[in-house]
C-alpha positions as CSV (number, residue, x, y, z in Angstrom):
1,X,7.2,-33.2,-23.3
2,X,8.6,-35.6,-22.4
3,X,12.9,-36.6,-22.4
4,X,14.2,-40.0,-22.7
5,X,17.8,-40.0,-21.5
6,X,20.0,-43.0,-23.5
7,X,23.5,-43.8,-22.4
8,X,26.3,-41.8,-23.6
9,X,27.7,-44.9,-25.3
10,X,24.9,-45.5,-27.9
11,X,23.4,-43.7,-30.4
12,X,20.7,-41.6,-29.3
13,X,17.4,-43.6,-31.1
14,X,19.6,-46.6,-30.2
15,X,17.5,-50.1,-28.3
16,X,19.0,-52.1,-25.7
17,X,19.7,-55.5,-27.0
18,X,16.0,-57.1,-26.7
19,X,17.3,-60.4,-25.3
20,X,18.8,-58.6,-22.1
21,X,15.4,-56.4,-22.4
22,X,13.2,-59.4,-22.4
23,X,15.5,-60.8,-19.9
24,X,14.5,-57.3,-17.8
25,X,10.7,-57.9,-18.7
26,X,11.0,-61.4,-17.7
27,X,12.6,-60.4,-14.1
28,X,9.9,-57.9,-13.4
29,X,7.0,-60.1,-14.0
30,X,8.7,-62.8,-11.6
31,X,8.6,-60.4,-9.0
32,X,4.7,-59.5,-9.2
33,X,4.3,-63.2,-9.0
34,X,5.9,-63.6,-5.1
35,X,5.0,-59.7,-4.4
36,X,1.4,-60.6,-2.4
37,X,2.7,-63.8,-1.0
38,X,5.8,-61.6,0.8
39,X,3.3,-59.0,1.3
40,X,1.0,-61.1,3.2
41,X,3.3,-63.1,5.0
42,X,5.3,-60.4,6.2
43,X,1.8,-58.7,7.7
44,X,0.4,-61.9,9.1
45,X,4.1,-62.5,11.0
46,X,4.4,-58.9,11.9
47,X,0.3,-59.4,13.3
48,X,1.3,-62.2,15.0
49,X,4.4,-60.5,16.7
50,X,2.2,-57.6,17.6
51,X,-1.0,-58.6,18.7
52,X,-0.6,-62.4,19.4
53,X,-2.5,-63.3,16.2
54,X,-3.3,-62.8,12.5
55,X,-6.6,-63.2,11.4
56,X,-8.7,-62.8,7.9
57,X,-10.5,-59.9,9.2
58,X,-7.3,-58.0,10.2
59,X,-5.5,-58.4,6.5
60,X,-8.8,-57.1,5.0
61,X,-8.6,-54.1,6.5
62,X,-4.6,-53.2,6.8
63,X,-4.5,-54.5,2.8
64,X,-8.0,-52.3,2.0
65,X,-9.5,-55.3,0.0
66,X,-12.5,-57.7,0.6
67,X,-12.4,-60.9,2.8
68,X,-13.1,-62.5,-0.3
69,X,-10.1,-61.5,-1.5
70,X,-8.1,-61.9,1.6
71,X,-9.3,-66.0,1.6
72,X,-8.6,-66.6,-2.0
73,X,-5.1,-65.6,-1.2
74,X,-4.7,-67.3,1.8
75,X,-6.2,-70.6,0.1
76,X,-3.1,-70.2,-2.2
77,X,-0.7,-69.6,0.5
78,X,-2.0,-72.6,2.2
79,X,-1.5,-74.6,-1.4
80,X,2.2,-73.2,-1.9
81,X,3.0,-74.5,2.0
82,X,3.5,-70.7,3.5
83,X,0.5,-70.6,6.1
84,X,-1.7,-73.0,7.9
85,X,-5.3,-71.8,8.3
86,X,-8.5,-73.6,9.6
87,X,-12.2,-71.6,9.5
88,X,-12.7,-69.2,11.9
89,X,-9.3,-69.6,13.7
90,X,-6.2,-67.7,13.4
91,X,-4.1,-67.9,10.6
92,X,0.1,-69.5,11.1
93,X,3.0,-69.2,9.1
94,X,4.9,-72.6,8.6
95,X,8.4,-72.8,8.4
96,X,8.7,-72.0,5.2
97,X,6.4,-68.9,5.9
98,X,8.3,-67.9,8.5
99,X,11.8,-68.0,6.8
100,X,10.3,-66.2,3.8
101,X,8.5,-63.2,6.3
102,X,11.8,-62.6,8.2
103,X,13.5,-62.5,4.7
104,X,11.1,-60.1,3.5
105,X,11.2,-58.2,6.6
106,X,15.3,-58.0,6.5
107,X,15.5,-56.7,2.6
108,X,12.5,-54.3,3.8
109,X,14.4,-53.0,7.0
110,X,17.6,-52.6,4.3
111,X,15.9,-50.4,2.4
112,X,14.1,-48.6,4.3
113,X,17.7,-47.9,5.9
114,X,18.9,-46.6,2.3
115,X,16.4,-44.3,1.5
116,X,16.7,-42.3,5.1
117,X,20.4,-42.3,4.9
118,X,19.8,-40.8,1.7
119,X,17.8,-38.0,3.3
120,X,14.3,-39.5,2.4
121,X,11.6,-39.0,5.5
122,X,10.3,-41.9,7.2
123,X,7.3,-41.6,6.0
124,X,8.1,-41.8,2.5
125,X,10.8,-44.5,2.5
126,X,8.7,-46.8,4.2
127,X,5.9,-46.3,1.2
128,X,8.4,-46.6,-1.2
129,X,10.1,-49.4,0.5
130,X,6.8,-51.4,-0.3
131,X,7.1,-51.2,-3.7
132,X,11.2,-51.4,-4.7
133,X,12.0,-54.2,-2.3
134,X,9.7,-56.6,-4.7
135,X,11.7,-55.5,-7.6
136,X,15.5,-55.2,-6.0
137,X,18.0,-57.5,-7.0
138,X,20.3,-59.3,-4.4
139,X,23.4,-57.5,-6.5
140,X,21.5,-54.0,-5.2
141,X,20.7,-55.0,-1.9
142,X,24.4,-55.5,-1.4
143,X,25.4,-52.5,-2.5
144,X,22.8,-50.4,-0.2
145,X,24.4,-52.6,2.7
146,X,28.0,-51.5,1.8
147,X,26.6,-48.1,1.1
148,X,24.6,-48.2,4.7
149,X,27.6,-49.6,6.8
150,X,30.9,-49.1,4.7
């Protein structure tokens, strides 16, 4: 079975107020929104820092999905200003893309940091890393800094 936990404050069957819930909701859903474009800027600048270039083919197979899939989201990248991409070339990161992969790699490299000083292997903070740092807010993130480096 299983045990909801509500804060001591409020009656046991009690809801949070459904404005600040929506409001939660609401914040959650904004991150799925950016969560592939981060995703796939980060790998294409970490591709490019690695191996000299990022192409379709290699974000196909380090994401698991189709090429299909890889170029419908690289078409939107292109459209939102975040990579440059001609047929059969290399894909680039503009400005923009480039500012928004180091972000994502910083916040990333911050949590990862957390979870290990919290005793967490490597293995498993970097997976888990890939999902929370879509959904952390900048409020948390400075916590886990002043938490990492006091």
């Amino acid at each position: 079975m299983c045990e909801i936990r509500t804060m001591k404050s409020k009656p046991k069957n009690a809801l949070v107020d459904a404005e600040k819930q929506a409001q939660w909701f609401g914040r959650v859903r904004a991150a799925h929104q950016t969560e592939m474009a981060e995703d796939y800027v980060e790998l294409i600048a970490d591709l490019i820092a690695a191996q000299g270039e990022a192409r379709i083919v290699d974000l196909s197979r380090r994401f698991g999905v189709s090429h299909a899939t890889v170029n419908k989201i690289i078409a939107r990248l292109n459209r939102e200003g975040l990579v440059m991409s001609r047929p059969y070339r290399a894909l680039f990161l503009t400005d923009k893309g480039m500012a928004l992969a180091r972000a994502c790699k910083q916040r990333h490299i911050l949590i990862v940091d957390f979870l290990r000083k919290l005793g967490v292997s490597a293995a498993t903070a970097e997976a888990d890393a890939e999902g929370i740092e879509h959904h952390v807010s900048a409020e948390t993130l400075k916590a886990f800094r002043r938490f990492i480096r006091p």
